[in-house]
mmCIF file as gemmi writes it, N, C-alpha and C atoms, coordinates in Angstrom:
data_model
loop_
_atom_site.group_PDB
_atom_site.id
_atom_site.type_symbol
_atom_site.label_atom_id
_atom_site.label_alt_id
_atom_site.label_comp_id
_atom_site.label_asym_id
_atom_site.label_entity_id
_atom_site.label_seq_id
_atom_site.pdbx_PDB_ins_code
_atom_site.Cartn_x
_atom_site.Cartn_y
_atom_site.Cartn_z
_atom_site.occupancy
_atom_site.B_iso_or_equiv
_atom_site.pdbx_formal_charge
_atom_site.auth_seq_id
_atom_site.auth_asym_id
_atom_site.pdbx_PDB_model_num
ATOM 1 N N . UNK Axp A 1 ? 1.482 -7.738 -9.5 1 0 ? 1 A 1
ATOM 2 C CA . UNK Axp A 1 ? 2.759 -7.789 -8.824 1 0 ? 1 A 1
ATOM 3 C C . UNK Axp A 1 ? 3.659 -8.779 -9.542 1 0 ? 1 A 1
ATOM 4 N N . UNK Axp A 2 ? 4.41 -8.264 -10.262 1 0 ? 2 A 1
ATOM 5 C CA . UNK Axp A 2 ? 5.11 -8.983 -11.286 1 0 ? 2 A 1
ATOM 6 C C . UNK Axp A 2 ? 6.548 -8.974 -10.741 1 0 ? 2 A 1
ATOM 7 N N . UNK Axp A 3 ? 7.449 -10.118 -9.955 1 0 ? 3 A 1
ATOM 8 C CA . UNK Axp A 3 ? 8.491 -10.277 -9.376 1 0 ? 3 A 1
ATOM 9 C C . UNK Axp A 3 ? 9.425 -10.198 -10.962 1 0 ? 3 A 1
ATOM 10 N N . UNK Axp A 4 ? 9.169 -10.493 -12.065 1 0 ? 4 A 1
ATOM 11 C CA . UNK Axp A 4 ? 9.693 -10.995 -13.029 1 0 ? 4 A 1
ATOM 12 C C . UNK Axp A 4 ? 10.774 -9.788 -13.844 1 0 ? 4 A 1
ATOM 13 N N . UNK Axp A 5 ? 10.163 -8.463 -13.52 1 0 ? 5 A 1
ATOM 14 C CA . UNK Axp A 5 ? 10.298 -7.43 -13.555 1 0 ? 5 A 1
ATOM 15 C C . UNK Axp A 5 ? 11.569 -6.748 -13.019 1 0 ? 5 A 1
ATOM 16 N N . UNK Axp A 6 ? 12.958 -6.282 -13.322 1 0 ? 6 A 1
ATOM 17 C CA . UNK Axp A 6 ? 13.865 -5.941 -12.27 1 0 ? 6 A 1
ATOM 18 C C . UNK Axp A 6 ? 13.735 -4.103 -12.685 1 0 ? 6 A 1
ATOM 19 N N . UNK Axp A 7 ? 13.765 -3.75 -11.151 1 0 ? 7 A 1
ATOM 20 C CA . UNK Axp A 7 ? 13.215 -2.16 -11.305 1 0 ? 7 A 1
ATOM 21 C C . UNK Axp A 7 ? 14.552 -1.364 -11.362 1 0 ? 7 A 1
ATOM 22 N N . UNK Axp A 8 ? 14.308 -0.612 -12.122 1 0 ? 8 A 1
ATOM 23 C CA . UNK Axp A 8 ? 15.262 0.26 -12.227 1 0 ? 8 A 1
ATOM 24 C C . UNK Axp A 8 ? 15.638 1.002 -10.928 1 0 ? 8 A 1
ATOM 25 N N . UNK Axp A 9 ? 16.912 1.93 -10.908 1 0 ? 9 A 1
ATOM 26 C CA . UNK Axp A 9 ? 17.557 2.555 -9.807 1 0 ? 9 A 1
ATOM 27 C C . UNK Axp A 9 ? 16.621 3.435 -9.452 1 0 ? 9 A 1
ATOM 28 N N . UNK Axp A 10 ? 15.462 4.616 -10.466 1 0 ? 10 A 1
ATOM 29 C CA . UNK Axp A 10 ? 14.864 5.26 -10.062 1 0 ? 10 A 1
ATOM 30 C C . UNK Axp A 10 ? 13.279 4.477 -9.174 1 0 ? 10 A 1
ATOM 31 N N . UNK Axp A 11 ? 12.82 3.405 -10.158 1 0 ? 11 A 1
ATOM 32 C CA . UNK Axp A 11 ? 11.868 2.474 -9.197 1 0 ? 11 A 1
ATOM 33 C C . UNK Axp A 11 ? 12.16 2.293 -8.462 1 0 ? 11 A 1
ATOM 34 N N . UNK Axp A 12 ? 13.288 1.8 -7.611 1 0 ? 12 A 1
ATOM 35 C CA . UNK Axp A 12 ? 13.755 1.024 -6.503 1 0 ? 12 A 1
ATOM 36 C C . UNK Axp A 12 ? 13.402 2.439 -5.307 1 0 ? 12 A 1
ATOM 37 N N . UNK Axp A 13 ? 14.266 3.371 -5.951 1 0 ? 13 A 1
ATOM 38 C CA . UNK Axp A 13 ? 13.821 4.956 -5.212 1 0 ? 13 A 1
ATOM 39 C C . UNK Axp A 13 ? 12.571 5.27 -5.033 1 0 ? 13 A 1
ATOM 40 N N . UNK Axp A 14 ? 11.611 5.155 -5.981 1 0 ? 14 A 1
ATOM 41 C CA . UNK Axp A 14 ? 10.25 5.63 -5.951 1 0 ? 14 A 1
ATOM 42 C C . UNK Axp A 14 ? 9.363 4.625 -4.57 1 0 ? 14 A 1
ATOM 43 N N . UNK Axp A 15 ? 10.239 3.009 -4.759 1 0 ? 15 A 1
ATOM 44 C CA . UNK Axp A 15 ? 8.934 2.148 -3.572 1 0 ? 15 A 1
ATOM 45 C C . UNK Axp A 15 ? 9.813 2.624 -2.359 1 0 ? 15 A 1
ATOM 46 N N . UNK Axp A 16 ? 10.958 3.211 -2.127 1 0 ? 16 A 1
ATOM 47 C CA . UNK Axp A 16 ? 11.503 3.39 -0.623 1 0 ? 16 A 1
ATOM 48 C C . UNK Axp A 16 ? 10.899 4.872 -0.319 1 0 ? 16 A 1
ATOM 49 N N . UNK Axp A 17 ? 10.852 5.556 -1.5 1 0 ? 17 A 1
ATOM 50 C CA . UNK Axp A 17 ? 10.28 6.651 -0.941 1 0 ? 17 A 1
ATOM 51 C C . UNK Axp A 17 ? 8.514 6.247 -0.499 1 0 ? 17 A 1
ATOM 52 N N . UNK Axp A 18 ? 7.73 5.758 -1.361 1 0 ? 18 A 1
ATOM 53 C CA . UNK Axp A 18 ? 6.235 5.297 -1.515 1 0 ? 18 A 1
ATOM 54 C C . UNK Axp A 18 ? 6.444 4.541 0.275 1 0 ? 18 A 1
ATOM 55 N N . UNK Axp A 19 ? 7.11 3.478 0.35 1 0 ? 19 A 1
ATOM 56 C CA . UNK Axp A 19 ? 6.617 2.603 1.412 1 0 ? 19 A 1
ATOM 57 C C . UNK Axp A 19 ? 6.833 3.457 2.697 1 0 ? 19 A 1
ATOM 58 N N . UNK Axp A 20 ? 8.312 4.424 2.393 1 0 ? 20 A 1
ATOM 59 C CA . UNK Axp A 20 ? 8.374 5.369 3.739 1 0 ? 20 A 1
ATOM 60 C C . UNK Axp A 20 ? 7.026 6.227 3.837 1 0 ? 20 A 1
ATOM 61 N N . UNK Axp A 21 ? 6.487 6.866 2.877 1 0 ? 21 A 1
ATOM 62 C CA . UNK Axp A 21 ? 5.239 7.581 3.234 1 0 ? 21 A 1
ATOM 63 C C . UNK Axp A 21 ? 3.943 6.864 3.045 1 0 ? 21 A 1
ATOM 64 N N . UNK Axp A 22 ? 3.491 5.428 3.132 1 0 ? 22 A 1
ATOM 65 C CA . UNK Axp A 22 ? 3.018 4.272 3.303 1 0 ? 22 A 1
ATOM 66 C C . UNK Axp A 22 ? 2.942 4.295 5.336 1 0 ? 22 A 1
ATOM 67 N N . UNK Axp A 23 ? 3.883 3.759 5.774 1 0 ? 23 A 1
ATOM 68 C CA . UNK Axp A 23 ? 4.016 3.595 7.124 1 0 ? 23 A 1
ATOM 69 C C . UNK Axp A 23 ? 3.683 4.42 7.912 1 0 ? 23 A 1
ATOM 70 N N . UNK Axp A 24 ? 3.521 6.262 6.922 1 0 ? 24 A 1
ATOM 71 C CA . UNK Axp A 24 ? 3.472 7.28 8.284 1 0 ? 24 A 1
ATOM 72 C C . UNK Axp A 24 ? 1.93 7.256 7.963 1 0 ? 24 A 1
ATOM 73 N N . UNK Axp A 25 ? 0.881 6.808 7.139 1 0 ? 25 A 1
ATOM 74 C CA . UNK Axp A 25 ? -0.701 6.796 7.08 1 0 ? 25 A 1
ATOM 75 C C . UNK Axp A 25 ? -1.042 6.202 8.22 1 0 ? 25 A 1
ATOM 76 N N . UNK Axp A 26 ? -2.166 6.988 8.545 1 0 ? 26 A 1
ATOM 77 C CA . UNK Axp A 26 ? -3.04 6.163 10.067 1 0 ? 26 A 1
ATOM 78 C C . UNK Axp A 26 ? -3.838 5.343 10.011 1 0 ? 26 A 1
ATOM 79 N N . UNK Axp A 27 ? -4.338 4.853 10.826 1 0 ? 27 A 1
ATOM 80 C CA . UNK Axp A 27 ? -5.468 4.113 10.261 1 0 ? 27 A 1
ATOM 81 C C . UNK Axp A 27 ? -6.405 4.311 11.724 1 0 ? 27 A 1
ATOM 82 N N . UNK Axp A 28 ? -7.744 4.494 11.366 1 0 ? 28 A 1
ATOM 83 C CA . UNK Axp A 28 ? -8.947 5.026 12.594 1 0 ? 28 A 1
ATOM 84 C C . UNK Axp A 28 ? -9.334 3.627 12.954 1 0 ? 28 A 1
ATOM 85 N N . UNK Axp A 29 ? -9.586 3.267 14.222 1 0 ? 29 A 1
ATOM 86 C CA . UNK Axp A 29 ? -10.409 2.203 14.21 1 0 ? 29 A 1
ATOM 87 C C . UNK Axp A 29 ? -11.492 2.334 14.514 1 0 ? 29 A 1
ATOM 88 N N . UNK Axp A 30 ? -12.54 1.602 14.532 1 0 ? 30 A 1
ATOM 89 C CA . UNK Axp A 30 ? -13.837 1.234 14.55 1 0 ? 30 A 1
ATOM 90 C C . UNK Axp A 30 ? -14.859 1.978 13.642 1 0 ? 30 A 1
ATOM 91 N N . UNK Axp A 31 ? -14.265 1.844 12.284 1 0 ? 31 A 1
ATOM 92 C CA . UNK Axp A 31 ? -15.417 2.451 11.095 1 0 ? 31 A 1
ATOM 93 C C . UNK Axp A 31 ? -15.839 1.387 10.513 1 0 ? 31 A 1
ATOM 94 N N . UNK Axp A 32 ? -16.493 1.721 9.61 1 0 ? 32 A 1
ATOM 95 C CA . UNK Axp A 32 ? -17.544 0.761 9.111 1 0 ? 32 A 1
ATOM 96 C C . UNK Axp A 32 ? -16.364 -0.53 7.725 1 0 ? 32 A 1
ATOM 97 N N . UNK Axp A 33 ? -14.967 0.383 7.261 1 0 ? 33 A 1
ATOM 98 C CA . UNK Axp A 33 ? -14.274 -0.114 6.138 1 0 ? 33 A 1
ATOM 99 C C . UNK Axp A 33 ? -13.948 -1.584 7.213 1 0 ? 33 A 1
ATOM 100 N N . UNK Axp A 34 ? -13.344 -2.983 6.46 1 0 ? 34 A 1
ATOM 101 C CA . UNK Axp A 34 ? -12.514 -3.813 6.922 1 0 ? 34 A 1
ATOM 102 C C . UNK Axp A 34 ? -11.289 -3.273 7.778 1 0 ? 34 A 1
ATOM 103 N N . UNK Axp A 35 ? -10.021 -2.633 7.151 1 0 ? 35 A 1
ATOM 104 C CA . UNK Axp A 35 ? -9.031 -1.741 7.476 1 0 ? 35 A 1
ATOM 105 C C . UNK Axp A 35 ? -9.427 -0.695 8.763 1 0 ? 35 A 1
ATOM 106 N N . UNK Axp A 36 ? -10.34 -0.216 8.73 1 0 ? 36 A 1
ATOM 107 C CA . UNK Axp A 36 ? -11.224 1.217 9.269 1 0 ? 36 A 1
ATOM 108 C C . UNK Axp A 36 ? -10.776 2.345 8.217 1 0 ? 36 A 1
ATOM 109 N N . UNK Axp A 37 ? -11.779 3.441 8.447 1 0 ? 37 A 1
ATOM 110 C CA . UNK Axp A 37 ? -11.176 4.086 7.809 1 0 ? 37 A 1
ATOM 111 C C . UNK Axp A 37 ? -10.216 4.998 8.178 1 0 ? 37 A 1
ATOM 112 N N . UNK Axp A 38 ? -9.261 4.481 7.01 1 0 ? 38 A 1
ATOM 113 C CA . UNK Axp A 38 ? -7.813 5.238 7.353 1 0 ? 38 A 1
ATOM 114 C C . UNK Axp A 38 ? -6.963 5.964 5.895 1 0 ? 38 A 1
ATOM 115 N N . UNK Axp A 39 ? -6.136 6.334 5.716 1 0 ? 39 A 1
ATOM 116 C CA . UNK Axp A 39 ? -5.158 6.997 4.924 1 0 ? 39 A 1
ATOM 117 C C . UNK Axp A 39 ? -4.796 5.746 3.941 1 0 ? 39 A 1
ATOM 118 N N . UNK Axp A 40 ? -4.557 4.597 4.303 1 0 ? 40 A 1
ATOM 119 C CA . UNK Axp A 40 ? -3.762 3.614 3.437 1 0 ? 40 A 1
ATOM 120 C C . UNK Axp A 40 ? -5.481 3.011 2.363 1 0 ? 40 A 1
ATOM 121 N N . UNK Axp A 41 ? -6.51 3.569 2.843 1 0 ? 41 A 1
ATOM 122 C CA . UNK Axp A 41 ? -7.449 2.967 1.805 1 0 ? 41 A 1
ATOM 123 C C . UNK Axp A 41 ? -7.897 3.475 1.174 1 0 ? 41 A 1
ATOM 124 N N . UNK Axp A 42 ? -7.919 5.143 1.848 1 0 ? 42 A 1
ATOM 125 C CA . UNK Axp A 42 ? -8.1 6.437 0.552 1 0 ? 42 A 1
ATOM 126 C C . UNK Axp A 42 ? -6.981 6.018 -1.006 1 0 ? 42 A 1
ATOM 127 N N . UNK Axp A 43 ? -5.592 6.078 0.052 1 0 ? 43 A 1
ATOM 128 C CA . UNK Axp A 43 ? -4.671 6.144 -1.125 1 0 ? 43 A 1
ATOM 129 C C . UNK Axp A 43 ? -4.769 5.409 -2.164 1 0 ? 43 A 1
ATOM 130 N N . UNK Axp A 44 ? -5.153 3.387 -1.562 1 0 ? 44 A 1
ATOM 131 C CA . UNK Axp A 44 ? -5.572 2.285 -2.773 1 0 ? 44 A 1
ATOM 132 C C . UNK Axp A 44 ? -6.289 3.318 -3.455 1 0 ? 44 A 1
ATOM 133 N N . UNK Axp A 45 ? -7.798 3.757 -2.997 1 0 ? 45 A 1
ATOM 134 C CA . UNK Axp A 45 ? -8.412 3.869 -4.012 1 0 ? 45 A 1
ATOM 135 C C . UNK Axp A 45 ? -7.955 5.156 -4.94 1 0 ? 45 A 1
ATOM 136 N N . UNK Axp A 46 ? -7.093 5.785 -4.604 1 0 ? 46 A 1
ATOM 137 C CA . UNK Axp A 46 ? -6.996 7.095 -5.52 1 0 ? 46 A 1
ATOM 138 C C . UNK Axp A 46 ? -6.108 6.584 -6.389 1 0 ? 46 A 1
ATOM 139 N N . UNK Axp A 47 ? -4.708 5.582 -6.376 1 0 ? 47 A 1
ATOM 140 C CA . UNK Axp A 47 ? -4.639 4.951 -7.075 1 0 ? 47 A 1
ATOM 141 C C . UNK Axp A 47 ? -5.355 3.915 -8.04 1 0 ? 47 A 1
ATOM 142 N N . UNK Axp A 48 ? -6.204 3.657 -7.745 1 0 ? 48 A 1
ATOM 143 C CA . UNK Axp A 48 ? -7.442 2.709 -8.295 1 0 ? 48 A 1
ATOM 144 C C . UNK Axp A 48 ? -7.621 3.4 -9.504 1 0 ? 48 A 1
ATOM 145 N N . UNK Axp A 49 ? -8.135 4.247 -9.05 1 0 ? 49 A 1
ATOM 146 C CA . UNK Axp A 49 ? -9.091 5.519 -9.885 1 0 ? 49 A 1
ATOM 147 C C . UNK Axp A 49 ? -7.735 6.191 -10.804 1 0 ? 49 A 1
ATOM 148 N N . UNK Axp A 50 ? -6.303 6.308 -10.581 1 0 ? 50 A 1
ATOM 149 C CA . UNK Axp A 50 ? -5.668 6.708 -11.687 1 0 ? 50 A 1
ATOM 150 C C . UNK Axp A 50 ? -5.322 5.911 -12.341 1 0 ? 50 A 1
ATOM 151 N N . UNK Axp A 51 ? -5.123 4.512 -12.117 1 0 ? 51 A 1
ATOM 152 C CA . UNK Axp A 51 ? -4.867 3.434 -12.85 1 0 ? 51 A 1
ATOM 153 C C . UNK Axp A 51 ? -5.477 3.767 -14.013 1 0 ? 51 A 1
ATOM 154 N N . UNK Axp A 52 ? -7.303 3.492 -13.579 1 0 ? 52 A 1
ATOM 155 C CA . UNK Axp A 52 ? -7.997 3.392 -14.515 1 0 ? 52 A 1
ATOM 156 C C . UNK Axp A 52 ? -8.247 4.644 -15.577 1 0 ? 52 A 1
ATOM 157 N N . UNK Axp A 53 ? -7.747 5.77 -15.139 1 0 ? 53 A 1
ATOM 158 C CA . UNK Axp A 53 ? -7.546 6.938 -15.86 1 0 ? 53 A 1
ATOM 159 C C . UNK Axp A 53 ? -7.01 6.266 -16.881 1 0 ? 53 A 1
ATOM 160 N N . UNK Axp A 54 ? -5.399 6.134 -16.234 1 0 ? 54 A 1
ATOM 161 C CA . UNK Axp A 54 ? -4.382 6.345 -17.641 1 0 ? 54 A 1
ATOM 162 C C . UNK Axp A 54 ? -3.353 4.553 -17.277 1 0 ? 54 A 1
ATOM 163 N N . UNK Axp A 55 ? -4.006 3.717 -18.033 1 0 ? 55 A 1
ATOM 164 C CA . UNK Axp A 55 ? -3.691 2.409 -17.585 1 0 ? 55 A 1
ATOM 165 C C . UNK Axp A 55 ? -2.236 1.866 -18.134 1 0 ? 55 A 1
ATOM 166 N N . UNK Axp A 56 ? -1.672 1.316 -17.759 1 0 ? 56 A 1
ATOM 167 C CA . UNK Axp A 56 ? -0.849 0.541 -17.625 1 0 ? 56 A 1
ATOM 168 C C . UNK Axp A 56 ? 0.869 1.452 -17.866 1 0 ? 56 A 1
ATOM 169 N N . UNK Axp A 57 ? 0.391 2.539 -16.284 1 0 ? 57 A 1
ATOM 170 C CA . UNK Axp A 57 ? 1.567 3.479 -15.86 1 0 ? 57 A 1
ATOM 171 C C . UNK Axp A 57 ? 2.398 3.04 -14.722 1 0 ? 57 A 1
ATOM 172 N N . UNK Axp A 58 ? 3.422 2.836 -14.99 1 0 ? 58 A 1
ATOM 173 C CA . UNK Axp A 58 ? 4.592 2.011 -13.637 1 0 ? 58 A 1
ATOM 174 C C . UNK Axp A 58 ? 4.519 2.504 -12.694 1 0 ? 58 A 1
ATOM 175 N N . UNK Axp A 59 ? 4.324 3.856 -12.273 1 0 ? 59 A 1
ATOM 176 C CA . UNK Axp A 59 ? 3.798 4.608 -11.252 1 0 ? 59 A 1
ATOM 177 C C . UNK Axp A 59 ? 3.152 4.094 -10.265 1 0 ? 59 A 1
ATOM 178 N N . UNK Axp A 60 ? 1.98 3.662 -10.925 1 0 ? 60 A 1
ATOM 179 C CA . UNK Axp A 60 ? 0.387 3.121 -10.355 1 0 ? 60 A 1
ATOM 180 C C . UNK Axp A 60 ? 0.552 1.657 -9.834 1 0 ? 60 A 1
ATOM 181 N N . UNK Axp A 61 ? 1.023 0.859 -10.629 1 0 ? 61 A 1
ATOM 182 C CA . UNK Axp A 61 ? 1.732 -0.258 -10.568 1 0 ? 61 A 1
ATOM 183 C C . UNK Axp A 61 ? 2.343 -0.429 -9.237 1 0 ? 61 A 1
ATOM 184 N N . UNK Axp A 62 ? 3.571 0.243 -9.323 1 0 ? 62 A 1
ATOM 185 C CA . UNK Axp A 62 ? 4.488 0.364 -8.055 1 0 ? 62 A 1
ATOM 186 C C . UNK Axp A 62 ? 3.74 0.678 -6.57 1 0 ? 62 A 1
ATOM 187 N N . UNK Axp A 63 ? 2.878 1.917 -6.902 1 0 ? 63 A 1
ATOM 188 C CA . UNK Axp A 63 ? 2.292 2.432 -5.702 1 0 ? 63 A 1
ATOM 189 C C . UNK Axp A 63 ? 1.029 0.756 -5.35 1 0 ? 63 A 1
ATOM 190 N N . UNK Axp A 64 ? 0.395 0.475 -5.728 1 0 ? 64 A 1
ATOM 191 C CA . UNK Axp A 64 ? -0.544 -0.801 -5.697 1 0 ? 64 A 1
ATOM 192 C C . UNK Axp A 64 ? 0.214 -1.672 -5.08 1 0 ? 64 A 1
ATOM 193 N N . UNK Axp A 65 ? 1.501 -1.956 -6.015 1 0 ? 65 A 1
ATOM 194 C CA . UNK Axp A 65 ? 1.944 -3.274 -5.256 1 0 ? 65 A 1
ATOM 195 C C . UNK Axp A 65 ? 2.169 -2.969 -3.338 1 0 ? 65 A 1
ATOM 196 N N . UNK Axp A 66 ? 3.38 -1.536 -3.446 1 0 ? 66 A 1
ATOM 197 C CA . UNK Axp A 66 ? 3.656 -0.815 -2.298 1 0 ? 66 A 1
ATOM 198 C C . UNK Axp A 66 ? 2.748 -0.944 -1.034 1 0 ? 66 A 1
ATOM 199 N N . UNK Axp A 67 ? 1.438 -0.425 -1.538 1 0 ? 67 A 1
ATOM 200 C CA . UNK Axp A 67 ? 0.178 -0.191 -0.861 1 0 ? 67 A 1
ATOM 201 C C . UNK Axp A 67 ? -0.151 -1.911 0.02 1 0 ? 67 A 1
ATOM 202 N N . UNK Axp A 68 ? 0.057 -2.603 -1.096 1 0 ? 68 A 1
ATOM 203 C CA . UNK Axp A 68 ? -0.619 -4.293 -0.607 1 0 ? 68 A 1
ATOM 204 C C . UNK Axp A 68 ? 0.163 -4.468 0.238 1 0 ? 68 A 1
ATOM 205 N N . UNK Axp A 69 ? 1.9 -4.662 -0.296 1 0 ? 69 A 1
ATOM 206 C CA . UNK Axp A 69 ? 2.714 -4.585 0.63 1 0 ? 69 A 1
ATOM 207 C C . UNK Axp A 69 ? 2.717 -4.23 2.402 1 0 ? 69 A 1
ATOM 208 N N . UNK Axp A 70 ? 2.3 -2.893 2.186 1 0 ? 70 A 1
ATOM 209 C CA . UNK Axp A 70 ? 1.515 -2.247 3.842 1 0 ? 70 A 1
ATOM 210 C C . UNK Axp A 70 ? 0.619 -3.077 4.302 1 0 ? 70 A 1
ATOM 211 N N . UNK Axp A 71 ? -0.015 -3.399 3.344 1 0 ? 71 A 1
ATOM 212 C CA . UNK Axp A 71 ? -1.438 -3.824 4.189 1 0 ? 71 A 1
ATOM 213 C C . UNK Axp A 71 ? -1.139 -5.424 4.683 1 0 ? 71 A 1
ATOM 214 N N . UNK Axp A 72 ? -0.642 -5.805 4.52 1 0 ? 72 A 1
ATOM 215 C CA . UNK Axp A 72 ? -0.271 -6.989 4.968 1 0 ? 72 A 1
ATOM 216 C C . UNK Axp A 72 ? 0.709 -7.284 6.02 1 0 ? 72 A 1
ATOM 217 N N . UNK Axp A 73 ? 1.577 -6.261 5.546 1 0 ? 73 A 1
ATOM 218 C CA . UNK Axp A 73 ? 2.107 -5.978 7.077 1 0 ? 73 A 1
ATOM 219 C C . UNK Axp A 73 ? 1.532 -5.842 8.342 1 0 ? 73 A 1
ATOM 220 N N . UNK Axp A 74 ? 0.553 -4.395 7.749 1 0 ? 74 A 1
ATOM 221 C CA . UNK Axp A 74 ? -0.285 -4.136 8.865 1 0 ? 74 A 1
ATOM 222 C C . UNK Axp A 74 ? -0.736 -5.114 9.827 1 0 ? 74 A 1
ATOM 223 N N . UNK Axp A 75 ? -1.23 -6.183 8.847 1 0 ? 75 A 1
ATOM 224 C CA . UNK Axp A 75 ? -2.086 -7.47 8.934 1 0 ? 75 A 1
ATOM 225 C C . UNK Axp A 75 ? -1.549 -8.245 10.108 1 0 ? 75 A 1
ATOM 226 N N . UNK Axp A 76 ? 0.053 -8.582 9.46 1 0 ? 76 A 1
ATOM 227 C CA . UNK Axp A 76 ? 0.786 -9.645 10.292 1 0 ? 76 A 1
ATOM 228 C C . UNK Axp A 76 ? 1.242 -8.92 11.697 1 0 ? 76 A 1
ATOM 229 N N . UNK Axp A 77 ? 1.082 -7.796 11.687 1 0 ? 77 A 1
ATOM 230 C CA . UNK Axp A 77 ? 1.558 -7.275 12.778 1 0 ? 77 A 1
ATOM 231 C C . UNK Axp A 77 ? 0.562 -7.26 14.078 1 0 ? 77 A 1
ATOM 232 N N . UNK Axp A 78 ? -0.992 -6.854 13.298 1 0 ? 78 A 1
ATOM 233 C CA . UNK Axp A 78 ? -1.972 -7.416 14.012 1 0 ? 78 A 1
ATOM 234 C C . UNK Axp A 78 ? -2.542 -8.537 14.468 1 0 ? 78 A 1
ATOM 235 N N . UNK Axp A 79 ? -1.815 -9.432 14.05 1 0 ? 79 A 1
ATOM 236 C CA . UNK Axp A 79 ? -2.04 -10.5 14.224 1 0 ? 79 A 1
ATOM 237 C C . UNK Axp A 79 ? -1.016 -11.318 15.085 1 0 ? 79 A 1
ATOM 238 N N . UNK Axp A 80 ? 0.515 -10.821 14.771 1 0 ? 80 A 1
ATOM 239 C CA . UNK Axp A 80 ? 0.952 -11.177 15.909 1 0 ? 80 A 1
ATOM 240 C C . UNK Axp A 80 ? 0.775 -10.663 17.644 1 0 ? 80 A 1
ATOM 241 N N . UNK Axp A 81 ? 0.377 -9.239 17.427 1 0 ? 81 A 1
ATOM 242 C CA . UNK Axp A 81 ? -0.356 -8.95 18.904 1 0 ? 81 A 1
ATOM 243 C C . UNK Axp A 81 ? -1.284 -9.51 19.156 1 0 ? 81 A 1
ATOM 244 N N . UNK Axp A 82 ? -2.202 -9.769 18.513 1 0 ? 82 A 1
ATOM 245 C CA . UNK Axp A 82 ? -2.919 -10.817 19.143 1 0 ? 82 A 1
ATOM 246 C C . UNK Axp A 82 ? -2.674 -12.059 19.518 1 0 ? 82 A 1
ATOM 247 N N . UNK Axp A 83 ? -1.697 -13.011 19.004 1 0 ? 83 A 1
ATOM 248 C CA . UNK Axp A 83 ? -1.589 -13.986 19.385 1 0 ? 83 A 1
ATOM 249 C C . UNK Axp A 83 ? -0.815 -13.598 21.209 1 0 ? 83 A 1
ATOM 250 N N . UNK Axp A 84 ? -0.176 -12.667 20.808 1 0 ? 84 A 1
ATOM 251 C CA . UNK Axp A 84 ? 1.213 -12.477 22.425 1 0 ? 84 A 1
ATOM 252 C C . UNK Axp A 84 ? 0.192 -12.33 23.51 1 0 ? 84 A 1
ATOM 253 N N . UNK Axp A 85 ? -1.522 -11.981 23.172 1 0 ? 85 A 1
ATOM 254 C CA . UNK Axp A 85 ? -2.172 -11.658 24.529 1 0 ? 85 A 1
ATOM 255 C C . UNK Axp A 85 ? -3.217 -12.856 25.286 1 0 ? 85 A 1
């Protein structure tokens, strides 16, 4: 996740489109993953796995950072419901 980086008009397009279809993934609870298993950990890993295909594609990059992005959200969001109860 390289802030250093300024994304072009079409990048900037690609993470609003990525994070909008980011937010609509589900996530199951009570499986065996940390997350559970859900949509946002398939996707890491299918990105994972194309990274390592064909490495160092802005694509993959973008979608990874995108992806962490979610998940941390996810995170803080769970975490602030828990504190409100």
């Amino acid at each position: 996740m390289n802030s250093d980086i300024v994304d072009s008009q079409d990048e900037r397009d690609f993470r609003e489109r990525d994070a909008s279809e980011l937010r609509k993934k589900k996530i199951i609870s009570g499986s065996s993953s940390y997350f559970g298993t859900d949509e946002i950990s398939d996707e890491l890993a299918k990105v994972k796995h194309q990274a390592m295909i064909t490495p160092g594609r802005r694509g993959e990059q973008i979608k990874h950072e995108e992806i962490s992005k979610e998940i941390l959200r996810r995170i803080s969001i769970g975490s602030n419901r828990t504190q409100r109860k």
